[in-house]
C-alpha positions in Angstrom: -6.1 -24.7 -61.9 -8.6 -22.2 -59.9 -6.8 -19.9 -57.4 -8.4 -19.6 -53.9 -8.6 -16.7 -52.1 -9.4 -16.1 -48.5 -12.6 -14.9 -47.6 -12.5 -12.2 -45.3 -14.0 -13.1 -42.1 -13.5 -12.0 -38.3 -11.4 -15.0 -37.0 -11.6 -13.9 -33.3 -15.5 -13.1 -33.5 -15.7 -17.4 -34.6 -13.4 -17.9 -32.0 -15.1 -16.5 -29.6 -18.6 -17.9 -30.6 -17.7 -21.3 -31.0 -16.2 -21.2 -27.0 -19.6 -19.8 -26.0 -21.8 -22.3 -27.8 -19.2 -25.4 -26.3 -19.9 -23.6 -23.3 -23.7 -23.2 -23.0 -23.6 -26.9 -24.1 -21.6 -28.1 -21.5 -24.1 -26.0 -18.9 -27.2 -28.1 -20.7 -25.5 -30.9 -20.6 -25.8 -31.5 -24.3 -23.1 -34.1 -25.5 -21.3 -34.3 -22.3 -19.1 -37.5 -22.4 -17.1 -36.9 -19.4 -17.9 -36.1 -15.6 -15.6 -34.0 -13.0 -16.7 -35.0 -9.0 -14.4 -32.6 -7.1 -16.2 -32.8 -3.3 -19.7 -31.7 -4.1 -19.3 -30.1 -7.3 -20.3 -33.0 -10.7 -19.1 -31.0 -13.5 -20.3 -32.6 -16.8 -18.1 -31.8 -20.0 -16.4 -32.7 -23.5 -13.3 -35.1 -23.7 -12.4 -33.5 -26.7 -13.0 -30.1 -25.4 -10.8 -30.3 -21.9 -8.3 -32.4 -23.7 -7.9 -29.8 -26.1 -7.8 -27.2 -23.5 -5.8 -29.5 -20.9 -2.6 -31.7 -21.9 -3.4 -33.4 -17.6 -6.8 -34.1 -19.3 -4.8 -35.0 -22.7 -3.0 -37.3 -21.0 -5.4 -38.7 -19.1 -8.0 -39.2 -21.8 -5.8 -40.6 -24.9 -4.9 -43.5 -22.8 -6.5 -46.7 -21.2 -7.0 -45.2 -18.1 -9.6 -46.3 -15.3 -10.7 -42.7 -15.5 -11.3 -42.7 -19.6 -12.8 -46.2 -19.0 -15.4 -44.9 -16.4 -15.8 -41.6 -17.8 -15.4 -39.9 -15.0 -12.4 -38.8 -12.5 -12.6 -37.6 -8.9 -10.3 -35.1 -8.2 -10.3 -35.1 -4.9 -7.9 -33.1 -3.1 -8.3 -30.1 -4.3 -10.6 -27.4 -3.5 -13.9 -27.4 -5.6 -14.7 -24.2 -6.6 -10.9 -24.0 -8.1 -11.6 -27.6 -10.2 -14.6 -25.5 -11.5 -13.2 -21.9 -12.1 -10.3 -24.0 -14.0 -12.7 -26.0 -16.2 -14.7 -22.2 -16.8 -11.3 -21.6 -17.9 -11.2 -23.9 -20.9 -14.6 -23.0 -21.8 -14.6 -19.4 -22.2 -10.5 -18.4 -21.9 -11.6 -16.1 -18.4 -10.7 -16.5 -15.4 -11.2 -15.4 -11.8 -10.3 -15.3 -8.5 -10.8 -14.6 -4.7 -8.6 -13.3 -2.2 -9.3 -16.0 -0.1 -8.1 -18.8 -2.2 -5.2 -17.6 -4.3 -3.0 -20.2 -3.9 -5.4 -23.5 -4.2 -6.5 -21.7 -8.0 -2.7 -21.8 -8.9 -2.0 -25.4 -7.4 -5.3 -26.7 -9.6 -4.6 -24.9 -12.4 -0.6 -25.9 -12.2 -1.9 -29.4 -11.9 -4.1 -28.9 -15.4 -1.4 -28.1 -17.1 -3.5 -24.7 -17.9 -0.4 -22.5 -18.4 -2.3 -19.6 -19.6 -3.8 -19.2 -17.0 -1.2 -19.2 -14.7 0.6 -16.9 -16.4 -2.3 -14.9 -16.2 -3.0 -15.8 -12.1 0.6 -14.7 -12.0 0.4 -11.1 -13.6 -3.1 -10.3 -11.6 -1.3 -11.3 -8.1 2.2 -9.2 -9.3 -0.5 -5.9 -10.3 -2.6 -6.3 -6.8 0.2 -6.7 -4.6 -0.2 -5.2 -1.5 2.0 -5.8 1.8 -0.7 -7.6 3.8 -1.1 -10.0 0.3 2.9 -10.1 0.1 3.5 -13.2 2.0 1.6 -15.4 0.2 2.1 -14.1 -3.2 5.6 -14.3 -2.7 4.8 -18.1 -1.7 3.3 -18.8 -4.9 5.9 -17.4 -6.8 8.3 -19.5 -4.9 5.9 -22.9 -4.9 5.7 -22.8 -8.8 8.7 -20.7 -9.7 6.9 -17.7 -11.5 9.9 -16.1 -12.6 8.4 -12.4 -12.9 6.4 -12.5 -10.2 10.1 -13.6 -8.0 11.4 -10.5 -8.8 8.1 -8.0 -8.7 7.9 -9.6 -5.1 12.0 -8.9 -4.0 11.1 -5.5 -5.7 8.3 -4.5 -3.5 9.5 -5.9 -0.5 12.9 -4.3 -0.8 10.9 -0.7 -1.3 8.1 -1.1 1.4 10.0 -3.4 4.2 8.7 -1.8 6.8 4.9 -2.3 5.5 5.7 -6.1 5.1 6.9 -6.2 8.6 4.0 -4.4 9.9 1.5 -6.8 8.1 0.0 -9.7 9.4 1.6 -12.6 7.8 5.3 -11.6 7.9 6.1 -13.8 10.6 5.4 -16.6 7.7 7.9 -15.7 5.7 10.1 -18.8 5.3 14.1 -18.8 6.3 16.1 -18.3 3.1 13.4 -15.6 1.9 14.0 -14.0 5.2 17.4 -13.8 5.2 17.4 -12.4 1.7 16.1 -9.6 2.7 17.3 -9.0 5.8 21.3 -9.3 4.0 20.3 -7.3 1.5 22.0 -4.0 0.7 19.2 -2.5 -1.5 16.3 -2.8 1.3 14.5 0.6 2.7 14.7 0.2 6.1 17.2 1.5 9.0 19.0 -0.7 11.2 16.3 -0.7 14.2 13.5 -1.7 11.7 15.8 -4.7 10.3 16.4 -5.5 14.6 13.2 -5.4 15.4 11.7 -7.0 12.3 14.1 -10.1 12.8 12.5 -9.9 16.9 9.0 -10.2 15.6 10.1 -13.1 13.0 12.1 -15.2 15.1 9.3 -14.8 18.5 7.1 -16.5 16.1 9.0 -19.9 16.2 11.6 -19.5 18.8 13.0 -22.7 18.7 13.5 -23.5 14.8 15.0 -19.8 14.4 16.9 -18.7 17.2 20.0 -20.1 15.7 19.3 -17.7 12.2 18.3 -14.9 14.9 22.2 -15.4 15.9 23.4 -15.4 12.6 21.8 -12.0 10.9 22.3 -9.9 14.4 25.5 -10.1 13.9 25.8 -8.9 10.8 24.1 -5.5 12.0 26.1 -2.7 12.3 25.2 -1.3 16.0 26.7 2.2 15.8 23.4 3.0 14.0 21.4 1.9 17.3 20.5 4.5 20.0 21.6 3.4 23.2 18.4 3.3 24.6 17.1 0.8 22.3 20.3 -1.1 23.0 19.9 -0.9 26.4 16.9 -2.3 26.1 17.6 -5.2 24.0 20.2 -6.2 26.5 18.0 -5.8 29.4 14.7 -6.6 28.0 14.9 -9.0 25.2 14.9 -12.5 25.9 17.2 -13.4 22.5 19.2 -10.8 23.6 19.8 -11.5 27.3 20.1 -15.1 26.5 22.6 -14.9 24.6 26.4 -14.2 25.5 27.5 -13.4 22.2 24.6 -10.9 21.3 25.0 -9.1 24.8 28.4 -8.7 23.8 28.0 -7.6 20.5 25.5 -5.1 22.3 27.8 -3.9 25.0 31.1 -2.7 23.2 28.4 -0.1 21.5 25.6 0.8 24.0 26.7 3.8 26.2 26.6 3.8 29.8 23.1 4.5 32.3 21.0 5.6 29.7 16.9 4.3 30.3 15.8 1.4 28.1 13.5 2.1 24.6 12.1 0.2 22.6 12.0 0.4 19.0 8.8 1.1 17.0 8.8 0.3 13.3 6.6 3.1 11.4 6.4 2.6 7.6 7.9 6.4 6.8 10.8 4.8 8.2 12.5 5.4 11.5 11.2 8.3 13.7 13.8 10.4 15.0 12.8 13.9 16.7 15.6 15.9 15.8 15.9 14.9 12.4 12.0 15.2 11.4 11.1 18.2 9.8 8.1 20.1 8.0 8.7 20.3 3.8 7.3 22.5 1.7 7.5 23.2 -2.1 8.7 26.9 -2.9 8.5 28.3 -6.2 11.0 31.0 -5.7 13.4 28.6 -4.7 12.4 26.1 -6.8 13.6 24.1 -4.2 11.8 21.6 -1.6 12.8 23.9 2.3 12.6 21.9 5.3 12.0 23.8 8.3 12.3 22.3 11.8 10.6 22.9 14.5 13.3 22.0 17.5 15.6 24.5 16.0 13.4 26.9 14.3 15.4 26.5 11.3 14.8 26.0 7.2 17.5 24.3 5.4 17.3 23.7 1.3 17.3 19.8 0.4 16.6 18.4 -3.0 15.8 20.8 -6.1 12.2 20.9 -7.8 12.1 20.8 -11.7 10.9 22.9 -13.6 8.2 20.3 -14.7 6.7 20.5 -11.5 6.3 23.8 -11.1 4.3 24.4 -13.5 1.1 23.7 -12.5 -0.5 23.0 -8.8 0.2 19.5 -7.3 -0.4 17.4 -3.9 2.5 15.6 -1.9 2.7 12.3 -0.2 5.8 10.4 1.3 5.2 6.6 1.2 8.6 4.9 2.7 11.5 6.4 1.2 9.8 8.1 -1.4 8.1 11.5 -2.0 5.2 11.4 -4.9 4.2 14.7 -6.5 0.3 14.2 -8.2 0.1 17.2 -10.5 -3.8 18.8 -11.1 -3.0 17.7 -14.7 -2.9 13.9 -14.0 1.0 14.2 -14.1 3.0 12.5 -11.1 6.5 12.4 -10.4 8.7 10.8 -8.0 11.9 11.7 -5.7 13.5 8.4 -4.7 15.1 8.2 -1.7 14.6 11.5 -1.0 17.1 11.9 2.0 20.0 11.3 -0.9 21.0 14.3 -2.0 21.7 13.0 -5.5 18.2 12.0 -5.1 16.5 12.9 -8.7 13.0 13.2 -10.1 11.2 10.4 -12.2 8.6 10.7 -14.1 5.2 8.0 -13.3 2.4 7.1 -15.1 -0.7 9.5 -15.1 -3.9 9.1 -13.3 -7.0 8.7 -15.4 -8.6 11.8 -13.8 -7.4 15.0 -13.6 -7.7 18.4 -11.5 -7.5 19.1 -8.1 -7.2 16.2 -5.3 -6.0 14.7 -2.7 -4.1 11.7 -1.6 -3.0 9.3 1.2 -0.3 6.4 1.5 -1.3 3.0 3.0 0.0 -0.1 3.2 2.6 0.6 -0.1 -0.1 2.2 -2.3 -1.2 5.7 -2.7 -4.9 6.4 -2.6 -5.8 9.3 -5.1 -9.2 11.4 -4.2 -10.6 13.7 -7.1 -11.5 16.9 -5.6 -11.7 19.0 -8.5 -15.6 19.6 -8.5 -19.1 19.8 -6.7 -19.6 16.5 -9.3 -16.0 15.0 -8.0 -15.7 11.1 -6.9 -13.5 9.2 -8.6 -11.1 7.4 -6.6 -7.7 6.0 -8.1 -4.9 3.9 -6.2 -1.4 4.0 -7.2 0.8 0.7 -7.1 4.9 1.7 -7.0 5.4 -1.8 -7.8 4.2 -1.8 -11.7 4.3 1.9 -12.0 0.2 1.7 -12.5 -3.6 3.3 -11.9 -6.3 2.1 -11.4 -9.8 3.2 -10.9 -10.8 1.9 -7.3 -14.2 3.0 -5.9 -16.5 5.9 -6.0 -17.1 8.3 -3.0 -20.5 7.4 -2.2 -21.3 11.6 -1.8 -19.7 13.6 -4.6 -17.9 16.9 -3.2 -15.2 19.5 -3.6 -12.5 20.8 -0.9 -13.0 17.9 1.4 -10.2 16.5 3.9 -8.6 13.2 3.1 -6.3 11.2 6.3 -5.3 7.5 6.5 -5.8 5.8 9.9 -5.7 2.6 11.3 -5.8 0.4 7.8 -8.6 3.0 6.5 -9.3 6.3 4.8 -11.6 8.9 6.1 -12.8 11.2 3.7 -14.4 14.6 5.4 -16.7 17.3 4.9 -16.4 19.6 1.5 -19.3 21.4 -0.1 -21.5 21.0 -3.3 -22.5 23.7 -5.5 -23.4 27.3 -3.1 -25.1 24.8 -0.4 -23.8 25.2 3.0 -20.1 22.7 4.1 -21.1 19.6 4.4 -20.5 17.5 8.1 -20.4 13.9 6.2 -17.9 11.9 7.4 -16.9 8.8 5.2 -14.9 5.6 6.0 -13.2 3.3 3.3 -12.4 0.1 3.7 -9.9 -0.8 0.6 -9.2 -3.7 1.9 -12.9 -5.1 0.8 -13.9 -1.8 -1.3 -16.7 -0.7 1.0 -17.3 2.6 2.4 -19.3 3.2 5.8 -21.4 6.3 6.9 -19.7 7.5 10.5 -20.9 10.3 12.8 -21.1 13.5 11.2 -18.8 16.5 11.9 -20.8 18.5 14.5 -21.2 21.0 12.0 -20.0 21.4 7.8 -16.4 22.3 6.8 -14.9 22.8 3.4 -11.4 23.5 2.6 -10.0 22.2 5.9 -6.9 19.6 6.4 -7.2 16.0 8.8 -3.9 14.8 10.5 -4.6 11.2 12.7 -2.6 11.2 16.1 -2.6 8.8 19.0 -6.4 7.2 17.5 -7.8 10.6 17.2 -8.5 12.2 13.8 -8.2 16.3 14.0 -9.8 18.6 11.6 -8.0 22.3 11.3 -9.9 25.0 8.9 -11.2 26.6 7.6 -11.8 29.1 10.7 -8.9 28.9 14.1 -11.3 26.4 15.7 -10.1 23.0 15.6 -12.0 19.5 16.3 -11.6 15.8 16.5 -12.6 12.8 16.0 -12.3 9.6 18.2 -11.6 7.0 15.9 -12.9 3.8 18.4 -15.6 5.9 19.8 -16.5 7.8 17.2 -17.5 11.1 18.8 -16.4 14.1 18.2 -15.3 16.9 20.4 -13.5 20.0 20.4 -9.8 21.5 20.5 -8.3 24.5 21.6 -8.3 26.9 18.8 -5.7 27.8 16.9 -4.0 31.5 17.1 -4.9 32.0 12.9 -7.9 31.2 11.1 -6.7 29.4 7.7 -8.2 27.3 5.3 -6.6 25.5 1.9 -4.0 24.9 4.4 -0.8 21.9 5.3 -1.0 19.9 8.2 0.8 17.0 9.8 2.5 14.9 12.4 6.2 15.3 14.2 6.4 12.7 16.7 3.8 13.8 19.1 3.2 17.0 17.8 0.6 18.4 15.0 1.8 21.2 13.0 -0.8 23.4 10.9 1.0 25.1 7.6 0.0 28.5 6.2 -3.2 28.7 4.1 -5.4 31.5 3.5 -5.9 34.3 6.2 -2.7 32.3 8.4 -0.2 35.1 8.0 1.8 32.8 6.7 2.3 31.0 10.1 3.3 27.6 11.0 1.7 26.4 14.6 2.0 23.6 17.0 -0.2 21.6 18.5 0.4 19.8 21.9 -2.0 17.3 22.7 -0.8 16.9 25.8 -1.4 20.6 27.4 -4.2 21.0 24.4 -2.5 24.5 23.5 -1.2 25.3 20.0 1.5 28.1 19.7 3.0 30.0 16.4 6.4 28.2 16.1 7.4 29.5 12.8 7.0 31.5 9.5 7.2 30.8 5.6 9.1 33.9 5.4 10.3 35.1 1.5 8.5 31.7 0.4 5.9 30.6 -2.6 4.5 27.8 -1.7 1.3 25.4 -1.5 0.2 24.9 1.8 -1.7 21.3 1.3 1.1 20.4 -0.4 3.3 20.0 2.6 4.8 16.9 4.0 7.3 15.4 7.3 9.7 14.0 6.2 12.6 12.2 8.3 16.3 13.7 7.3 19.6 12.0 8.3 21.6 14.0 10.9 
């Protein structure tokens, strides 16, 4: 008997032809035996194809239904450019979706039967998970029990609570979800965030929540309230005054005739004056020093590794957290960085490497290439799944330009190109919908400068002592008081009300203060003995 022997062919490569030519016939209507109505849309196709791809069309089709009698099915509550993405689907094994309608693609393609490609809606809404998407991915998940999208969800809220709060859909989050992670022991957020987070939750539906509003307040441990903030939930605050037990609860903590404050949540978690400090990254040390500008003061925290030092880098706090983004595409983090047994873990790297800079917003960390005249690239970092990705372009390529996140966008700020003069372009992205928009230009080019955002202005220090800003709802610029040093490649950033500008060239090594208020800056300390990298410098909030 005469042995076969397999032919070697590219199995995929058929595969993957045979879909497309079932597919073009489908969109010439060539053999169609079956019709889709779903609202406007008539979708002709193959039994034989969609029952292969389908067991709800399977089902449907092997039997004696009305719909395999008539040869055609309406289906009619669901939306109609999911039916149609989900019958693309069987065709050609891709699929896509819009932000807008998320959860109708999963609900039609649940209904299908079209497993794949929920698994697949499932993985694309764990890696794009942002805190103003959070609520209603973490819906989905919950509506058809998506296992590892469950837990990427508790993950990500537990790490950037205070984003989720601040988003616009939190107040949707259902009860039991709620309570999770308001009981939870493992969530990043102090005991005023978790206070006034369940405020803004249970305001949304007063009557179906006030009795849960009862329940988690009193599980909150009130000797890690200020008094004023107490004193002004019992003076202030309807659930509070309203109720005996609360005011109670309240008033065996809250000290006597202090004024009433209310509590702001901010997403670098709670604000506290005397605690916030300026850190930089000192190589002699090889330490992270935390100076404070209350006492006039540095104090060692955590230890740097040796990794780290090697080779330049960029800081940026988001929550908890301080990320390092090495010039070598390297990045580390420091979890929980007020822990002293805090230590350093290594991340995935970035695509591009070099100089750059970066900003955090809304749990993501946006990464700017700014290595060369040529340099655009922009890259955005998701803590959730450890990942990169390659976001948008900068619409003008340029080196040493000044990156700040403001008001649910990033500004991206003068720089130069090759030996032409500093450029004055100032850019606005949207990441939300990818789009950047021209603004008003600087009223004249700077390169090498730093951009802090305080109180809806944006202010631009370096590369000489003058200093200018931008209003962000006007958009005009105007100027500042100087500042007593020149520097450029410096730090910069906010304390409360306060800007702070850190060393850099020509600075003597000076730290100086800003006060918006009088519109005077003043030398308020020194880096003194230190190694450090000015733009690398970060506030950080540290425990008392």
């Amino acid at each position: 008997m005469e042995v076969e022997r397999t032919i070697p062919m590219d199995k995929n490569a058929h595969d993957a032809e045979l879909l497309d030519n079932l597919n073009r016939m489908r969109e010439n209507k060539m053999f169609c035996d079956f019709l889709i109505k779903a609202g406007s849309e008539e979708i002709p196709v193959h039994k034989n194809v969609v029952s292969a791809g389908s067991d709800y069309f399977k089902a449907m089709l092997s039997h004696d239904t009305k719909e395999s009698q008539a040869g055609v099915v309406d289906i009619k509550e669901s939306n109609p450019v999911c039916v149609k993405k989900c019958i693309d689907f069987i065709y050609t094994g891709t699929g896509y979706v819009a932000d807008e309608n998320r959860e109708e693609l999963m609900l039609v393609a649940h209904m299908m039967q079209l497993q794949r490609l929920c698994d697949g809606i499932a993985v694309f809404l764990a890696n794009d998970l942002e805190s103003e998407s959070f609520v209603s991915t973490q819906r989905i998940a919950s509506m058809f029990n998506c296992v590892n999208l469950k837990e990427h969800c508790n993950a990500f809220a537990l790490e950037n609570f205070c984003s989720v709060v601040l988003s616009q859909d939190f107040k949707l989050l259902e009860n039991d979800y709620f309570r999770f992670l308001m009981k939870s022991e493992n969530v990043k957020a102090s005991t005023a965030d978790k206070c006034k987070a369940l405020i803004i939750w249970t305001q949304h539906e007063t009557d179906n929540r006030v009795k849960c509003f009862e329940e988690i307040f009193k599980t909150f441990d009130f000797s890690k309230l200020s008094f004023e903030y107490m004193t002004y939930l019992v003076e202030k605050e309807p659930l509070i005054s309203n109720s005996l037990s609360c005011v109670k609860l309240l008033f065996s903590h809250k000290g006597a005739n202090v004024q009433a404050k209310d509590h702001t949540i901010m997403t670098a978690g709670p604000e506290n004056k005397e605690n916030s400090v300026i850190a930089v990254f000192d190589r002699t040390s090889k330490s992270i020093q935390c100076f404070s500008p209350e006492k006039n003061t540095w104090a060692k925290t955590q230890n740097i590794t040796a990794e780290i030092l090697e080779k330049p880098f960029y800081a940026v706090v988001l929550g908890n957290n301080i990320y390092v983004l090495m010039y070598d595409k390297r990045n580390y983090c420091l979890l929980n960085y007020a822990d002293r047994s805090a230590t350093w873990e290594r991340l995935a790297d970035r695509a591009t490497d070099g100089r750059l800079r970066a900003v955090a917003l809304n749990g993501s960390i946006y990464a700017f290439n700014d290595s060369s005249y040529s340099s655009k690239a922009v890259e955005k970092y998701q803590p959730s799944n450890d990942s990169w990705v390659h976001l948008i372009d900068k619409p003008v390529p340029a080196f040493c330009c000044a990156v700040v996140a403001a008001e649910g966008f990033i500004y991206c700020i003068g720089g130069y190109v090759g030996h032409s003069p500093s450029l004055s372009d100032n850019l606005k992205l949207d990441p939300a919908i990818l789009k950047w928009h021209t603004l008003p230009s600087m009223p004249s080019g700077r390169h090498c400068a730093s951009a802090v955002e305080l109180d809806g202005r944006i202010f631009i220090t370096g590369p000489s002592a003058s200093v200018i800003c931008f209003d962000i709802k006007n958009e005009t610029w105007t100027s500042t008081a100087n500042m007593n040093y020149a520097r450029y490649n410096l730090g910069s950033c906010t304390l409360g009300d306060k800007i702070y500008a850190i060393g850099g060239v020509y600075s003597n090594n000076t730290i100086e203060e800003y006060d918006h208020l009088t519109n005077t800056w003043k030398v308020v300390g020194s880096l003194p003995g230190k190694n450090v990298y000015p733009e690398a410098s970060v506030a950080l909030c540290l425990p008392t």
